[in-house]
N, C-alpha and C positions, 0 to 999 in steps of 0.2 A: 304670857311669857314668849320671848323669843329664843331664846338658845337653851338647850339642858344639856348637862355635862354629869355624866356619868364617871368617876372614874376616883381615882386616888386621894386620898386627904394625910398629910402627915404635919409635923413639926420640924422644921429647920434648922440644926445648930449649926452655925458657916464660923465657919475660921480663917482671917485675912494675914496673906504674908507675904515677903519675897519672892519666897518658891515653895513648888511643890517636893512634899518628903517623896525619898525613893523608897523600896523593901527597906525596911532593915534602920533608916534614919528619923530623928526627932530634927524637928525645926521649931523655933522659935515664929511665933505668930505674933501682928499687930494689935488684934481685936477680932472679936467675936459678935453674933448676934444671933437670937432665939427668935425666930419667924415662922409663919404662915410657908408652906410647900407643900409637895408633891401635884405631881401633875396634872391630876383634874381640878385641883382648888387651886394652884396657880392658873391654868386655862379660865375658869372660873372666874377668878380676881378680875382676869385682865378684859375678858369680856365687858362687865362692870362698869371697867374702870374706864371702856369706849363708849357706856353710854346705853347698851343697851340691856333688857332686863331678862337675865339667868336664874335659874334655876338648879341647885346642887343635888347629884346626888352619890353618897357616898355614907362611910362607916368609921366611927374612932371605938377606943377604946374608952370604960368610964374611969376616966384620969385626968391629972391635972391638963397633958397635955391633948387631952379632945376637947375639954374645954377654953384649953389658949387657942385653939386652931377655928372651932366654929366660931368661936367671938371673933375673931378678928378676917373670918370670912366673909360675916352680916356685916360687920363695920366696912367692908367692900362698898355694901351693897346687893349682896347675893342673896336667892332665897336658900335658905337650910334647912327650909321643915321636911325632907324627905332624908336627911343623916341620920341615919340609924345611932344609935348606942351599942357595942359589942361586951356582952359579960366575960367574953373566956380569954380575948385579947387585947392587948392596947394597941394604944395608936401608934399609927407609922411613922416613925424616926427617921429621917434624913441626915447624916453628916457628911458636912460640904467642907473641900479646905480650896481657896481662890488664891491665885500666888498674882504675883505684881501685874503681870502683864493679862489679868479676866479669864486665865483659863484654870479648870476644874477638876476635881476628884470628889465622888460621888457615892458613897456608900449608904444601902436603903434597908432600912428593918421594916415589912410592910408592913407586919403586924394587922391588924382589924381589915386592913385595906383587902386581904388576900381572902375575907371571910365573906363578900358582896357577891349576892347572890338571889334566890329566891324573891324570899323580902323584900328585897329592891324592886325588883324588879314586875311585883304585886302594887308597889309604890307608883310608881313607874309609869306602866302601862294606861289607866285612867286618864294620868293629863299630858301624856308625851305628844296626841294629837293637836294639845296647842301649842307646840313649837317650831320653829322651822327648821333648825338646826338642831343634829343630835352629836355631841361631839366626843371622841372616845379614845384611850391610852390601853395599856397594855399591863400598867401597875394593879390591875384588877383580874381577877377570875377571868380567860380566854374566854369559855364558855358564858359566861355572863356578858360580855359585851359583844360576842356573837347573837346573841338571843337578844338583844337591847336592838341590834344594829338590824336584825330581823324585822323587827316588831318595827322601828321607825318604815323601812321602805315600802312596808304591807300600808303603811297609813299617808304616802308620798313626802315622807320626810328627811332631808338632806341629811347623810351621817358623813361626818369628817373624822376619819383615825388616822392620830399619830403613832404609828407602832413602836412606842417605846419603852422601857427598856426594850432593846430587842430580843428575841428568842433564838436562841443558838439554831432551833432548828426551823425556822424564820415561821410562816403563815399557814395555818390549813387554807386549799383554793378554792373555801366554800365561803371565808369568810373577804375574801376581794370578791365577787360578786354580789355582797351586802353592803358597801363599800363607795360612797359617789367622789370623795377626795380623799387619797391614803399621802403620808406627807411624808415622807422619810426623811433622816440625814444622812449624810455619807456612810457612817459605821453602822446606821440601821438596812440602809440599802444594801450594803454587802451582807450584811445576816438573810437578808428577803432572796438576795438577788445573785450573790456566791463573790462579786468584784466591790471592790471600793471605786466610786464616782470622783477620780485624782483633776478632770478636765471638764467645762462645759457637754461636751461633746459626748462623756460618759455620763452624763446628766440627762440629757436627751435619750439617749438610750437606753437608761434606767427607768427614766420617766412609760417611756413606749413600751416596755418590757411589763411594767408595772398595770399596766394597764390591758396589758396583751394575756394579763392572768386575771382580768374581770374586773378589775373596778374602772369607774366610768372616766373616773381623771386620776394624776396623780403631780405631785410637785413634789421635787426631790432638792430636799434643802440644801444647799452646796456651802454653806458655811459663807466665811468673809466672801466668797465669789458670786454670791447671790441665789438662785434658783431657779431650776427651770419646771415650765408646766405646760404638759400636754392632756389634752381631754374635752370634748365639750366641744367642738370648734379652735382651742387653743393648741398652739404648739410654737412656746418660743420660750427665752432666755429671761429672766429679770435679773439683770443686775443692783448688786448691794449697794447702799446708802454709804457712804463716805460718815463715820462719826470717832470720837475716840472710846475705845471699848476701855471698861472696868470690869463689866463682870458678865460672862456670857453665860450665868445659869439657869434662867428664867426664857433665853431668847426664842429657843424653840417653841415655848408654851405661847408666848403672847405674838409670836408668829402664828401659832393656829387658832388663835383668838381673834386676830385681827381676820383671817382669813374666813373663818366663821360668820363674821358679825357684816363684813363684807356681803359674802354670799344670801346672807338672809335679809339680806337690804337691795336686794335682785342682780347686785353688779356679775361680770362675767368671770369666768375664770381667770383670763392673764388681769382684769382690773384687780379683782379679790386679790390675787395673786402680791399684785405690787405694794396694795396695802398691807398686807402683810408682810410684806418685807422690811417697811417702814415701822411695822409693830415690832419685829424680830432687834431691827437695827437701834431702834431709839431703849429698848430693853438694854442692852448692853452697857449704855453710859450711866446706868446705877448700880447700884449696889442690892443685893437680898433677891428673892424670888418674888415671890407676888406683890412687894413690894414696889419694885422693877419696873412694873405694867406701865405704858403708855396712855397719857388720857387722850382725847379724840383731839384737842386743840392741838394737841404735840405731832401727833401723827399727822394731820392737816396741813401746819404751819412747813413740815419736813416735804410735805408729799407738793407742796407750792413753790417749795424754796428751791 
């Protein structure tokens, strides 16, 4: 195995419309679709779908919807034999509404996902040593992916966290010193870091700060303006990929996939970095979450063009 990915597994209802409802209003929507999501089985997916070979691990509920989600995880190409089955909860529900112009509203029932723990992590530990990359979200037990994120560095294992959803009350400073790429976005960097990243220039400085609390690099996603990454010997600017966006829900996931699969293929931080941007960017011009994922020829043909 090359990458294992700890973290989230749910089901996707998305909802496609003009606009997004405000408090208080109904809107009429185009169409709908029932997918594969949450954040470590879209990370997951998109891994995969570059090519190389993953490793899941994570927890549903015994419901219809754990069994629509590991099926159509394998059908990736990912392995699954370390998903647990949860008896007391079900699976993680995501409802997504995408208005005309790919931007998002996001609400998450985590359900089983919130229950990863132990188990897992008994799972876990025997073959995390053959991986290179350990890749980690925030939709799972803190504690648990602290002690994942532990156990990879004791064995010289690259752990990449996306601290996502964010924590209102951002990071314990034990877990950036666990930590060798933490990836923020804008609204996650202002949870970590107390400012929203509005310029480059606060990207840079978020980046440095980010790292100035222990972890070894960091890349602060800046949205349509690209991202910057200091760390390692790197410290510069990537600019975004020119594409037309549809739907930005998936982009951060297969932005730390691409960046994963990268690093575990020996390239350097700002290279990892770029490829990943081209995974983030070519995400956008479809439709669904894991569905979304960029395969290696697309990101290729973009990163030549």
């Amino acid at each position: 195995m090359t990458i294992m990915v700890l973290g989230s597994i749910n089901t996707d209802i998305t909802s496609y419309g003009q606009s997004l409802p405000r408090a208080g209003e109904t809107v009429f929507g185009s169409r709908y679709e029932i997918d594969l999501g949450g954040k470590g089985a879209n990370q997951a997916a998109a891994v995969a779908r570059l090519g190389a070979a993953v490793e899941f691990v994570g927890r549903t509920g015994k419901d219809m919807f754990g069994e629509l989600s590991t099926d159509r995880l394998a059908r990736f190409g990912v392995s699954t034999g370390h998903c647990s089955l949860d008896e007391a909860e079900g699976t993680g529900i995501a409802m997504i509404s995408v208005d005309a112009q790919g931007q998002n509203l996001i609400t998450v029932v985590p359900g089983a996902n919130m229950r990863i723990g132990e188990s897992e992590l008994r799972q876990v530990l025997p073959v995390l040593g053959q991986c290179k990359v350990l890749m980690l979200q925030l939709e799972v037990p803190l504690a648990t992916s602290l002690a994942a994120a532990r156990a990879a560095g004791e064995r010289g294992i690259k752990v990449v966290l996306d601290p996502a959803p964010a924590h209102a009350d951002g990071l314990p400073l034990e877990f950036y010193g666990a930590v060798d790429v933490i990836t923020p976005n804008e609204t996650e960097t202002e949870a970590l870091l107390g400012y929203l990243p509005a310029t480059v220039e606060d990207g840079r400085r978020a980046a440095r700060e980010l790292v100035a609390k222990g972890a070894r690099a960091a890349v602060v996603k800046l949205g349509a303006r690209g991202a910057y990454a200091v760390g390692v010997g790197t410290d510069g600017f990537i600019p975004a990929f020119s594409v037309k966006a549809v739907s930005s829900v998936a982009a951060g996931d297969c932005f730390n996939a691409g960046l994963a699969v990268a690093l575990s293929e020996g390239k350097s931080l700002a290279e990892a970095a770029r490829f990943a941007a081209a995974c983030g960017a070519l995400c956008t011009t479809k439709a669904g979450s894991a569905a979304s994922a960029p395969t290696r020829a697309e990101v290729e043909a973009l990163l030549a063009g």
